[in-house]
Each structure stands twice: as C-alpha cells, then as structure tokens.
N, C-alpha and C positions, 0 to 999 in steps of 0.2 A: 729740137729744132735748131736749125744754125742762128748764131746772133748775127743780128746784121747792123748798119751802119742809122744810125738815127736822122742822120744828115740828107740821105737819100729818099727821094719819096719812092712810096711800098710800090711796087706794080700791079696791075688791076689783077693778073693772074698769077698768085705767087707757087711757087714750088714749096710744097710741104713735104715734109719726109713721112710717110706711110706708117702709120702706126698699127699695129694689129689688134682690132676689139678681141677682147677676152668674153671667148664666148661661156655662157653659162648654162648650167643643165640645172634641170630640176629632177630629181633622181626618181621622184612619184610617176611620172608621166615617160621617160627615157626608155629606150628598151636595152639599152647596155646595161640598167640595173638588175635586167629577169624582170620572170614574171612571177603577179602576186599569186601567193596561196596562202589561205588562211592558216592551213591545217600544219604546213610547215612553218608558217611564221611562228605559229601559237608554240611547237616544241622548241624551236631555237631560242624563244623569249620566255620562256615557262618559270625559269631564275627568278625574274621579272615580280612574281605576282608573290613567290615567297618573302623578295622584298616590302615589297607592298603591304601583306600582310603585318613584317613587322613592324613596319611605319603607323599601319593602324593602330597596332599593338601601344606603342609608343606617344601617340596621341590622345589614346583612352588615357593611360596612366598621366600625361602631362594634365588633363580634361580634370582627371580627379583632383589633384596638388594644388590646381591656378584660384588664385584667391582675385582676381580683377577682373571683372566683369568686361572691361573689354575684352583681354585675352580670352576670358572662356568663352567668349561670344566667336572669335575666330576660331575658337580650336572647333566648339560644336560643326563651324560653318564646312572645318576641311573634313570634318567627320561624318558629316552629310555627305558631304560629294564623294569621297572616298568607299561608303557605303553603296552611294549609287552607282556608282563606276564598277563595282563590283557585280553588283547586280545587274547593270545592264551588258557585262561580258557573259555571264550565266546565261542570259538570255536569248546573248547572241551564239554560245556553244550551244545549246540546246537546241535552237533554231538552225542549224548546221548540222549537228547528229538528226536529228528528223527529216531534212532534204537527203542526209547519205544513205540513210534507210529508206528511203521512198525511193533513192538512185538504186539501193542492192536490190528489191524488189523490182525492179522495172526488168533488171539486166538476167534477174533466175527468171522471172516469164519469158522473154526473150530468149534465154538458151533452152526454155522448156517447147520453143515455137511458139508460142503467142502472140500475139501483135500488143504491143507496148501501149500505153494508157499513161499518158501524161494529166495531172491534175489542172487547173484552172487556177489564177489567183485566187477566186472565192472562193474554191474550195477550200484550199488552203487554209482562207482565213476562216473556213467553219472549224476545221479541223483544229486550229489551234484553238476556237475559242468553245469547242468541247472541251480541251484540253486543261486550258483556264478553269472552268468552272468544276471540271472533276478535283482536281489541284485543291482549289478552294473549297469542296465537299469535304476532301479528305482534313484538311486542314481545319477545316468547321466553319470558317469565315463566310461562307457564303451566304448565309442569312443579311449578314451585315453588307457587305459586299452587292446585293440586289436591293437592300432598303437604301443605301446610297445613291446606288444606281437611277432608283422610281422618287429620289427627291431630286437630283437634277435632272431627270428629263418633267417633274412634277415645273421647277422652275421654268427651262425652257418653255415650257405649254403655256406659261401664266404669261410668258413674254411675250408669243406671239397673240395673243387676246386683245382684242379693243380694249381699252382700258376708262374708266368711268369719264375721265379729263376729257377724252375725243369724244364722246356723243353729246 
C-alpha cells in the first residue's frame, strides 16, 4: 500500500491497491489432481510397504535391545499400530479382489446374455462373514473365536436385565 501522510485525516473511502487471494486447492477433492483408483495407487506406492516392512523389521530388533521401560513401552505401542496398519490394508485388498471377482462374474453372464444380478449389502455381508468363519475353521480358532463371541453377547443380555437394585 502507498504511505501516506499521518498529518491528513484517512478518507471514509480509501483506495486500496488490489491484492490477489492466493487461492488454495486441496488436491484430495480437485479434479486437476485425476481421479482415485485404488488399484493403481496400490502399484505406484507398492516401494512403500517394502519400506514399511523394514521399519518393522527395525523396531522388533530396537523392541529386543531397549532396556527402559518407557522406550519399550513406545516401541511395543508403534508395533502394534504398524501391525494393524498392516493388516487392515490386507483386509482392504482382499475386500477389493472379492468386489472384482464379483465384477468379472457379472460381466461373463452378461456376454453369455443373462441379465446381471447385483448382490445387496447384506448379502455381501453374509458372504464375508462365511468367509470369516471358514478362515477361522481352517485356522482352528473358531472354537475360541464363538466362545468369545457367546460371553459378550452372554454380557450384553445381563445388561439389558432388571437388575436386583430396581425391584
């Protein structure tokens, strides 16, 4: 802005020189960034999880050497998350391979003439949670895995109960 004279009084409507807001983008929501695809994010970034890996790698062995209980109290905490971080991208590949097999199925009835048959969200969610508990069959867990299961819903039941105090 120009300086002006202090001795002057300001005018009610003063002339300001135009300045131009600097506009901001957020590159998540833009569409000069493209559009998302997981499938090619996942190969561009794939470097990514080798790192990862040997960050974990790196964490165990620091996990093993720390003699201070604070420190190993953090290392367990980032080796938790780092674990589940793991496993909830598995989760979300797997649930992406199962939608694209359900898409190539859809698309061979289709060229075979059929009329297409889209699944329902509840279907869906039977189908994974056959899925789940075959997993767990195979694995053996499911004994354990359904006696967990019948003590918290055994809990909730006892919650919702009159309880001796109210009558």
């Amino acid at each position: 802005p120009l300086e002006m004279s202090a001795k002057k009084p300001v005018p009610f409507l003063r002339q300001v020189v135009p300045v131009r807001k600097k506009v901001q983008r957020d590159p998540r929501f833009d569409d000069l960034s493209g559009e998302y695809k997981p499938e090619i994010f996942m190969k561009t970034y794939s470097f990514l999880d080798d790192i990862k890996k040997e960050e974990k790698e790196m964490v165990q062995k620091q996990l093993k050497k720390c003699r201070n209980m604070e420190q190993k109290e953090k290392l367990q905490r980032l080796l938790n998350r780092m674990t589940q971080q793991e496993q909830a991208q598995k989760k979300q590949q797997k649930l992406r391979e199962r939608e694209l097999s359900l898409k190539r199925q859809q698309r061979e009835l289709a060229k075979q003439g059929k009329k297409p048959f889209f699944l329902k969200k509840s279907e869906k969610r039977k189908l994974e949670l056959v899925e789940k508990y075959a997993e767990l069959k195979r694995s053996g867990k499911l004994e354990s895995f359904l006696s967990k299961k019948r003590k918290r819903n055994a809990i909730k039941d006892k919650r919702h109960l009159p309880s001796q105090k109210n009558l």
